[in-house]
C-alpha positions in Angstrom: 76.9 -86.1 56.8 76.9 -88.6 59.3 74.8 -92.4 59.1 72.7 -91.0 61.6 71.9 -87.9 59.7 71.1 -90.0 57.0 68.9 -92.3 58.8 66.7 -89.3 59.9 66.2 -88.7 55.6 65.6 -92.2 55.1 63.4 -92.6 57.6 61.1 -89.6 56.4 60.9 -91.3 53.2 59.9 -94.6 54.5 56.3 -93.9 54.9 55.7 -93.3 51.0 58.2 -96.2 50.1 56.2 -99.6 50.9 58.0 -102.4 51.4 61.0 -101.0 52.4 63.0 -100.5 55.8 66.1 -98.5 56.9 69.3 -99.2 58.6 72.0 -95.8 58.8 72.4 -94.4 55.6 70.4 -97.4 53.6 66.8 -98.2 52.7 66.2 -101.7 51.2 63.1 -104.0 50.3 62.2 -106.5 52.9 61.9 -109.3 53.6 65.6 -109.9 52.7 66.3 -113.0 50.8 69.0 -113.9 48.5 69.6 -110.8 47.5 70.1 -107.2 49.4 67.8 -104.8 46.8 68.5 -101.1 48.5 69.2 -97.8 48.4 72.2 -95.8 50.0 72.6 -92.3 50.9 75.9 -91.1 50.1 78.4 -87.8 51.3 80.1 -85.7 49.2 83.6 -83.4 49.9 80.5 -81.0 49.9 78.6 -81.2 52.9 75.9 -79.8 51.9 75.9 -82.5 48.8 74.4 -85.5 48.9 74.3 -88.9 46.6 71.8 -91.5 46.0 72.8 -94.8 44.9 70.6 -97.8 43.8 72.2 -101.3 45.1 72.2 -105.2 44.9 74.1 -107.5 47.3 74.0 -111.1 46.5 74.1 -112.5 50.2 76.0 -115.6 49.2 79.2 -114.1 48.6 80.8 -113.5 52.0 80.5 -109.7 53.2 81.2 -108.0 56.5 79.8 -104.6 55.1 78.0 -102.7 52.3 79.3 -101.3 49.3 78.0 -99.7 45.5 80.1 -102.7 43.5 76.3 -103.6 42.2 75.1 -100.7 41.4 74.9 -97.1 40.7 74.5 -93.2 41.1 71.1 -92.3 40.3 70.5 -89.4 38.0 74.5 -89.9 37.1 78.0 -89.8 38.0 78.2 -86.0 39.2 74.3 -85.9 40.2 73.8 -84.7 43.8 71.0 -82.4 46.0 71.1 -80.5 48.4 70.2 -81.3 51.8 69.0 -77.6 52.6 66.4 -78.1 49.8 62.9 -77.6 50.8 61.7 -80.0 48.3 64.8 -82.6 49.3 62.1 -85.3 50.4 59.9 -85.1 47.1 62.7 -84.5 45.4 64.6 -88.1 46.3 61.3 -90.0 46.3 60.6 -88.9 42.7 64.5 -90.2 41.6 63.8 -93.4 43.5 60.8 -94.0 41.8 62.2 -93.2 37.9 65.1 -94.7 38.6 65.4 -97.5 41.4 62.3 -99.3 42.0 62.2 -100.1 38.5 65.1 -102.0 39.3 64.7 -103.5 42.1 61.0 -104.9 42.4 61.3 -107.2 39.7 64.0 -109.2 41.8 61.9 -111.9 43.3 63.9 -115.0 42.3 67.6 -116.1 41.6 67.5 -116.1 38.0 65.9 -112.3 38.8 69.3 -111.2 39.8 71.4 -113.1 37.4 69.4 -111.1 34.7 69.9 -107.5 36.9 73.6 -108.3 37.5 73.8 -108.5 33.5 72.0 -105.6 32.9 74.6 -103.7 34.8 77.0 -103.8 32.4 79.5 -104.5 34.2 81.1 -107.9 33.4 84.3 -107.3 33.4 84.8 -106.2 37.5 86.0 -109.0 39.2 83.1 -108.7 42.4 80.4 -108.7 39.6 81.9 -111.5 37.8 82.3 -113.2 41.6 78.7 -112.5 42.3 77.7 -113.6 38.8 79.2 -116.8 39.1 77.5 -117.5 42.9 74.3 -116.5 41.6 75.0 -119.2 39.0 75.8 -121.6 41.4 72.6 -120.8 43.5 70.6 -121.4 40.6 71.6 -125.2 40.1 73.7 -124.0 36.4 76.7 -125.5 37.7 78.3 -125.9 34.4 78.5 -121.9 33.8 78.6 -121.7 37.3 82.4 -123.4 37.4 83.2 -121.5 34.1 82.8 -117.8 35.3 84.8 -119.8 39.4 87.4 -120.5 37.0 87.6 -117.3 35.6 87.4 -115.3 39.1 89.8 -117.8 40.8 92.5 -117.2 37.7 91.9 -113.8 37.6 92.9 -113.4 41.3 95.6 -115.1 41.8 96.8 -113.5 39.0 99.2 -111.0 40.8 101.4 -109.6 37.7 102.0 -106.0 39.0 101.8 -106.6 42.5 104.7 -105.8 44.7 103.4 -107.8 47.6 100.3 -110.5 48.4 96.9 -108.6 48.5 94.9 -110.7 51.0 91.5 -109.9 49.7 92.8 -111.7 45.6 93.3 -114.9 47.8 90.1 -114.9 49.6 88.6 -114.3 46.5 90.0 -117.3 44.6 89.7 -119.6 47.8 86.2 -119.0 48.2 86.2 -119.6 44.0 88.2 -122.7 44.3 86.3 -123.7 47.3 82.5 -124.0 45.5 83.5 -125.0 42.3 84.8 -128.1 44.1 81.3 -128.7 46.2 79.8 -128.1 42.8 81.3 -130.7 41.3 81.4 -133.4 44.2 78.6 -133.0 46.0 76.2 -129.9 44.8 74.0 -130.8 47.9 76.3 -129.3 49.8 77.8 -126.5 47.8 73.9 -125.7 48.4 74.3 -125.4 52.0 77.7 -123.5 51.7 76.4 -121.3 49.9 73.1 -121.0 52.6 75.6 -121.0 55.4 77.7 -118.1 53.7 74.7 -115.8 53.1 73.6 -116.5 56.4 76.8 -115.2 58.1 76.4 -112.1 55.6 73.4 -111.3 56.7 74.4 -111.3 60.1 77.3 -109.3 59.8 75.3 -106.6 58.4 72.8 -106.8 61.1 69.7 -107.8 59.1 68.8 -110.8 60.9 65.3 -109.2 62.1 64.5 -108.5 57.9 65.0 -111.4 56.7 
């Protein structure tokens, strides 16, 4: 299915989800803060398939786009429905109301997704442990803060394996390096950097008018 095609479903659930608004294939709580609390639409090799996904984005961390990294398939790994269902909408809405929202409404405050980004499970991806570590830092916990930056940065740059440079390590660790250093020198402004980089998130993905 296309983004458009998903935009027409999301925007048929909108009305019975309060709170939230819809850009292509995701819905997400508004206003948009700190953190990006959504849900995506997603296709299958079916196209008659669809997948639902529950998401965070911490805005902080630098992002041109929108991916699942924090997050996951509601109702499973395999779970899917059918877009020819006559009960697709009711359907969807109950899921998102078992599974999501319980999620997602209680993040109200910093420390709200440090505590969701643990109860992922997930600790040992390196963009969860990225995002872990700038939440930390957005909280004012600088000293775990440069702990879990040391960690990322080592981890990526860390290119045993690897027949050639993979850009993406390196941005990673620069941007690691770059506010465990503010941190530590002036947290003031690792503050602002980390205000100025979830500003240029947000408008790369076009949510300026949520926020």
């Amino acid at each position: 299915m296309t983004k458009r095609e998903f935009e027409k479903i999301g925007k048929k659930l909108l009305p019975r989800l309060p709170g939230f608004s819809s850009k292509g294939q995701w819905l997400f709580m508004t206003p948009v803060g700190h953190t990006l609390r959504a849900i995506s639409f997603d296709g299958s090799s079916d196209k008659h398939q669809i997948y639902l996904w529950v998401v965070i984005k911490l805005l902080s961390v630098p992002c041109e786009d929108l991916d699942f990294g924090l997050g996951w398939r509601i109702g499973g790994w395999t779970n899917s429905w059918n877009v020819n269902d006559p009960n697709l909408e009711e359907s969807l809405l109950e899921a998102i109301k078992r599974e999501a929202l319980p999620f997602l409404e209680p993040i109200k405050t910093i420390e709200d997704t440090i505590a969701a980004i643990e109860a992922l499970g997930k600790s040992e991806v390196s963009f969860v442990k990225e995002a872990m570590a700038f939440a930390l830092a957005r909280s004012g916990n600088v000293q775990k803060a440069c702990q879990q930056l040391d960690e990322v940065a080592r981890e990526a740059l860390d290119m045993k394996g690897f027949a050639m440079r993979i850009v993406w390590r390196e941005e990673m660790a620069s941007r690691a390096l770059t506010l465990k250093s503010l941190l530590l020198n002036n947290p003031v402004a690792a503050q602002n950097q980390l205000s100025k980089w979830e500003i240029e998130s947000i408008k790369n993905l076009g949510l300026e008018k949520f926020v």
